[in-house]
Residue frames as a rotation matrix with the C-alpha (Angstrom) as fourth column:
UNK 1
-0.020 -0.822 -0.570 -19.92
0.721 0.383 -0.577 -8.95
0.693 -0.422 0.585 -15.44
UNK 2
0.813 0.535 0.229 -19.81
0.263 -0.689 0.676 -7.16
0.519 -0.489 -0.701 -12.42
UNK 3
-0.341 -0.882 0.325 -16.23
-0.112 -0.305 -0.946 -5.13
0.934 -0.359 0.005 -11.01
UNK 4
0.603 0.403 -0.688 -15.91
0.765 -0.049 0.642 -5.23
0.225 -0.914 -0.338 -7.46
UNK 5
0.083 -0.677 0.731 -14.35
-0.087 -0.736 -0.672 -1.70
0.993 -0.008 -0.120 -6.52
UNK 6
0.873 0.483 -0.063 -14.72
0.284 -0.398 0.872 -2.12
0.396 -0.780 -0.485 -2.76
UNK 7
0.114 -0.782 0.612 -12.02
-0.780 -0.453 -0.433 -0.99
0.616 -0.428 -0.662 -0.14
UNK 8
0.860 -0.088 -0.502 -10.66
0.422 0.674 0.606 -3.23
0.286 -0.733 0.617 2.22
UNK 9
0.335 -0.631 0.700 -8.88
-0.941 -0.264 0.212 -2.05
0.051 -0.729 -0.682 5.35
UNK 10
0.667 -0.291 -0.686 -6.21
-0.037 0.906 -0.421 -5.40
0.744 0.306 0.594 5.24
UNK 11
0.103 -0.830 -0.548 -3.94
0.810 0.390 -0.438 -4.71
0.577 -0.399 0.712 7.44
UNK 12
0.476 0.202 0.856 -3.37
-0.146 -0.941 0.304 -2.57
0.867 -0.270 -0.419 11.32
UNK 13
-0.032 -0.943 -0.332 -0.39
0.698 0.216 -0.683 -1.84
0.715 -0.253 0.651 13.15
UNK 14
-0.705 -0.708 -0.025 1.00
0.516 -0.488 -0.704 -0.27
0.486 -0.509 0.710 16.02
UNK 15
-0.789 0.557 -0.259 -1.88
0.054 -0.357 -0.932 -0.08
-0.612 -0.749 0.252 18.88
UNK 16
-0.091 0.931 0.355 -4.30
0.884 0.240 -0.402 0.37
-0.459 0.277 -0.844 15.89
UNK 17
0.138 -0.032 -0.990 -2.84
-0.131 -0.991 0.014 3.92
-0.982 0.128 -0.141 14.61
UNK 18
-0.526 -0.399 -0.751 -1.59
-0.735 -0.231 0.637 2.76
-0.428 0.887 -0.172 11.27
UNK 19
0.156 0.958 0.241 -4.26
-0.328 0.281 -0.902 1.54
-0.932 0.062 0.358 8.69
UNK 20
-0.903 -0.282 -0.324 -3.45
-0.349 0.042 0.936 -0.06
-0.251 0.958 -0.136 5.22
UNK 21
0.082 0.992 -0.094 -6.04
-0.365 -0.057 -0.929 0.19
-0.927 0.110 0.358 2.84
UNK 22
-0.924 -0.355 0.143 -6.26
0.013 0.346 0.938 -1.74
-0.382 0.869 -0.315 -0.94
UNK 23
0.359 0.927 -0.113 -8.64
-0.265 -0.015 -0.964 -0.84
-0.895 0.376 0.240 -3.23
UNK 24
0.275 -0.102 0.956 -8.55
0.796 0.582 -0.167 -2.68
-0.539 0.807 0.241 -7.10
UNK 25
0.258 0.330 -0.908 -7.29
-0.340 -0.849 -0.405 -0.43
-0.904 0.413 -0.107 -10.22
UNK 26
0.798 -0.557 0.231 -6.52
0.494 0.385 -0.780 -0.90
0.345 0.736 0.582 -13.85
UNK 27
-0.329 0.365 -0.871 -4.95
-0.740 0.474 0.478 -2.12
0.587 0.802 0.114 -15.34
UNK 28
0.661 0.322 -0.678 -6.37
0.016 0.897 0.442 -6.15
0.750 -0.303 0.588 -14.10
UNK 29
0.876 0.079 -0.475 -4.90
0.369 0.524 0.767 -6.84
0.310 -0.848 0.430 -10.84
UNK 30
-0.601 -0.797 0.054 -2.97
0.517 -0.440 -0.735 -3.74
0.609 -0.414 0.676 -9.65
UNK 31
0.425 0.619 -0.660 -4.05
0.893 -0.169 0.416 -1.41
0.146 -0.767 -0.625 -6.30
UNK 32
0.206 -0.133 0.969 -4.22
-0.185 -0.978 -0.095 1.53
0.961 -0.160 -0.226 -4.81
UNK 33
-0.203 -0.268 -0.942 -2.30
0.944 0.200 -0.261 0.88
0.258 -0.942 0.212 -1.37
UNK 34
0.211 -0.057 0.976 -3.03
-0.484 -0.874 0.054 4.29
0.849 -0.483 -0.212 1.14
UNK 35
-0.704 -0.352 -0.617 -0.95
0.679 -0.078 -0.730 3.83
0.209 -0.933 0.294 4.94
UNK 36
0.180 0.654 0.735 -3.14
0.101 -0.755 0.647 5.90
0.978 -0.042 -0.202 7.04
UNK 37
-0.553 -0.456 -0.698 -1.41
0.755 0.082 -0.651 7.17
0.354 -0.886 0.298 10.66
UNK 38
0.167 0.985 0.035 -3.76
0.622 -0.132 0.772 8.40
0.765 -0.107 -0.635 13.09
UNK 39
0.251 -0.044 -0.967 -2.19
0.929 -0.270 0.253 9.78
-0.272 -0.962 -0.027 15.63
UNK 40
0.934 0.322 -0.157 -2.46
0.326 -0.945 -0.001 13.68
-0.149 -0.050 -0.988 16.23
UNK 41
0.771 -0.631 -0.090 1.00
-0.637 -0.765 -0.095 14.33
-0.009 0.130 -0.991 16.92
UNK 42
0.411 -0.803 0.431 4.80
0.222 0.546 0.808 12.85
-0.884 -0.236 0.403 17.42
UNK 43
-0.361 -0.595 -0.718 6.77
-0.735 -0.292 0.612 11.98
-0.574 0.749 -0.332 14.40
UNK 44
-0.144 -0.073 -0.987 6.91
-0.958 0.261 0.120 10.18
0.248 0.963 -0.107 11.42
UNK 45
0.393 0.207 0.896 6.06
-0.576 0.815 0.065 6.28
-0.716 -0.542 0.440 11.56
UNK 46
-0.505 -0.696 -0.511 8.52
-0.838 0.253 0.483 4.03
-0.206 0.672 -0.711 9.94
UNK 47
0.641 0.474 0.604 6.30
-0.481 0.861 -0.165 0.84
-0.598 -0.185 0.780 8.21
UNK 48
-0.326 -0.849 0.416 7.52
-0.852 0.455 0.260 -2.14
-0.410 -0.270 -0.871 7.40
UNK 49
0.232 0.843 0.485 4.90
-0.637 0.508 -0.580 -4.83
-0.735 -0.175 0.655 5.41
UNK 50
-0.931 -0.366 0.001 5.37
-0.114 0.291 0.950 -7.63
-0.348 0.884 -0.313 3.02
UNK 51
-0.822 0.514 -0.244 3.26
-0.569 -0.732 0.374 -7.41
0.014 0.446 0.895 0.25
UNK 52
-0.558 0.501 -0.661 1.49
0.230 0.859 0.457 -10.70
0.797 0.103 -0.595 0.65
UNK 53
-0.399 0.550 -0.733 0.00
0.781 -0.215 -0.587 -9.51
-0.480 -0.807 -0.344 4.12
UNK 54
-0.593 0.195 -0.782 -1.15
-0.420 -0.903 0.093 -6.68
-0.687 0.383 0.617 2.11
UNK 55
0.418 0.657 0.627 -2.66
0.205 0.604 -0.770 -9.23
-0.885 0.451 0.117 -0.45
UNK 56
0.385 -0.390 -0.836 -0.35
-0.867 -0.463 -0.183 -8.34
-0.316 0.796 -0.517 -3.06
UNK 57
-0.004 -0.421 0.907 0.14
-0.339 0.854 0.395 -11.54
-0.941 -0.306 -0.146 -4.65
UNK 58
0.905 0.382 -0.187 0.85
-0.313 0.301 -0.901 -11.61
-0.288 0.874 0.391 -8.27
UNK 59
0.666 -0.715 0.214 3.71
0.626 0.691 0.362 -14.24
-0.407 -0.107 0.907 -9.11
UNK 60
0.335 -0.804 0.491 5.72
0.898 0.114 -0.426 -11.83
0.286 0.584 0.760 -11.20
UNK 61
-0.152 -0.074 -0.986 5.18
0.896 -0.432 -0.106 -8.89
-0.418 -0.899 0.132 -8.69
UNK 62
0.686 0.727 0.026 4.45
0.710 -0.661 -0.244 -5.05
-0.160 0.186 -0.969 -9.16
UNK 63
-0.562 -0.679 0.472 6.11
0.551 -0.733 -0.398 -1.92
0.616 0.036 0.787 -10.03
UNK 64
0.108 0.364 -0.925 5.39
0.944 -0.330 -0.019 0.23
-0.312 -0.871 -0.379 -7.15
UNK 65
-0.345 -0.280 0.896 5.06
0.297 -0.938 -0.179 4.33
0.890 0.204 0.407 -7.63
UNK 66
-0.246 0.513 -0.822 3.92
0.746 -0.441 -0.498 6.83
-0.618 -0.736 -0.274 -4.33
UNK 67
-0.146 0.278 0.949 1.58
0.983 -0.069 0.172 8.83
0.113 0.958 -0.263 -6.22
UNK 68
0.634 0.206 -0.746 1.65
0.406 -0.909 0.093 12.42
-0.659 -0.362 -0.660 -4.80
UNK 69
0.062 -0.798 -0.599 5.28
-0.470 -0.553 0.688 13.25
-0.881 0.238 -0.409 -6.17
UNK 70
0.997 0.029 -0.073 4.71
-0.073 0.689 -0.721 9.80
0.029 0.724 0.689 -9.06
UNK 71
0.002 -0.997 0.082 8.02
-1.000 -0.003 -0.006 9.27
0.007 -0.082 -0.997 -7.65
UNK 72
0.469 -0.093 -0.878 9.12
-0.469 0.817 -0.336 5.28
0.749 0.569 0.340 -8.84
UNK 73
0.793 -0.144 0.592 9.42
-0.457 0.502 0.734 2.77
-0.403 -0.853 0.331 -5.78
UNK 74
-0.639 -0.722 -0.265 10.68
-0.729 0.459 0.507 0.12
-0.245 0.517 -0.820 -7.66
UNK 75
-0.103 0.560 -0.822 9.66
-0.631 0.602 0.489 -3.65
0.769 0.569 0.291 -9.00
UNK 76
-0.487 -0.168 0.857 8.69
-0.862 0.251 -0.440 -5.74
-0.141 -0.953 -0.267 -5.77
UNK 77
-0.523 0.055 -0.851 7.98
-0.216 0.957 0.194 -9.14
0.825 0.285 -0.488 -5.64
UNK 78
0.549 0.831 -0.092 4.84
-0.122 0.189 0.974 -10.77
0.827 -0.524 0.205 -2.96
UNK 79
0.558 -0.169 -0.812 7.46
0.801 0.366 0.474 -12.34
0.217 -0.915 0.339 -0.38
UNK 80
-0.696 -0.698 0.171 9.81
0.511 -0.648 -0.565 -8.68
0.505 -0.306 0.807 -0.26
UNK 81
-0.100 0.468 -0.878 9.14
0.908 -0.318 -0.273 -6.19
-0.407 -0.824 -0.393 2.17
UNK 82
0.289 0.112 0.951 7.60
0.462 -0.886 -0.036 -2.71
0.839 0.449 -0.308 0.98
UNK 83
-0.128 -0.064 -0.990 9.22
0.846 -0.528 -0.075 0.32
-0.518 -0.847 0.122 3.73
UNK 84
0.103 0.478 0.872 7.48
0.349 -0.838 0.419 3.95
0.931 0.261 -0.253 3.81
UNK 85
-0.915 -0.147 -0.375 7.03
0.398 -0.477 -0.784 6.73
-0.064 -0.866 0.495 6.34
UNK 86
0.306 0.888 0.344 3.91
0.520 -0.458 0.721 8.24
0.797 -0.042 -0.602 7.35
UNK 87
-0.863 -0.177 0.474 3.79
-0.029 -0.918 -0.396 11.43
0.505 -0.355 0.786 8.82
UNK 88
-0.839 0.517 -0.172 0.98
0.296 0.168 -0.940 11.99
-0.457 -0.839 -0.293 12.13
UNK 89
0.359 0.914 -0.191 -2.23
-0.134 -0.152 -0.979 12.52
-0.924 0.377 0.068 10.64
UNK 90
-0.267 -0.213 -0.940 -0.82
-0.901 -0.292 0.322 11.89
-0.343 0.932 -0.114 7.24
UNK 91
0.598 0.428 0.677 -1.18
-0.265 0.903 -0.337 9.27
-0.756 0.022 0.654 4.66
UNK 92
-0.411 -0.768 -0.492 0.71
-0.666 -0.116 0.737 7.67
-0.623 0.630 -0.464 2.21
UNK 93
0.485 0.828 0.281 -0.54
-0.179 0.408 -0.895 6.43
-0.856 0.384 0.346 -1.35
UNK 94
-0.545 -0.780 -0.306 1.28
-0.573 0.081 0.815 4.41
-0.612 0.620 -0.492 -3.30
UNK 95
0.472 0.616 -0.631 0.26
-0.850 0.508 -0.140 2.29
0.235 0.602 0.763 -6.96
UNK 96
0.039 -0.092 0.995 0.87
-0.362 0.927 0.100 -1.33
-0.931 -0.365 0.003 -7.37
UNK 97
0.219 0.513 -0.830 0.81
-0.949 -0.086 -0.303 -2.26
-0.227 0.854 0.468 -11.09
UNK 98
0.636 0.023 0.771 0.78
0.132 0.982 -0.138 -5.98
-0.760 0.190 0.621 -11.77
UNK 99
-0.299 -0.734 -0.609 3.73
-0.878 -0.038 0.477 -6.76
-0.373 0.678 -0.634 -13.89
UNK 100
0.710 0.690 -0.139 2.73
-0.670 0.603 -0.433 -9.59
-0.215 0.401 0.891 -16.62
């Protein structure tokens, strides 16, 4: 059996500065989401994504964590709308965990 680990840039916003990446983790069909804001300076960027445009599509939806602080998003469902900030040059990396 062979895993696919690849990355996939899925989704880019706002002129092309903000980058969402998904990459597979265990357990079975949860991700690693990372927001990635390019721009040198300004402020913070407020995003806005549902998770389906993001490919997040498991019917019973995900528990969500941002994993720097493992501070607890919450339980989100494919059609709701994940919102984050991202800081200029910064990223943000949150889990996904497939809820059975």
């Amino acid at each position: 059996m062979q895993i696919n680990h690849a990355i996939l840039c899925v989704f880019q916003l706002y002129n092309d500065t903000v980058h969402i990446w998904t990459r597979p983790v265990t357990p079975d069909g949860s991700y690693a989401v990372a927001a990635v804001y390019s721009k040198q300076q300004g402020y913070p960027i407020h995003v806005t994504i549902q998770l389906s445009a993001i490919e997040l599509t498991a019917p019973h939806g995900y528990n969500i964590t941002e994993v720097f602080d493992n501070v607890y998003v919450g339980h989100m469902k494919p059609n709701q709308n994940l919102t984050f900030f991202v800081n200029p040059s910064g990223i943000r990396l949150l889990r996904a965990t497939r809820v059975k």
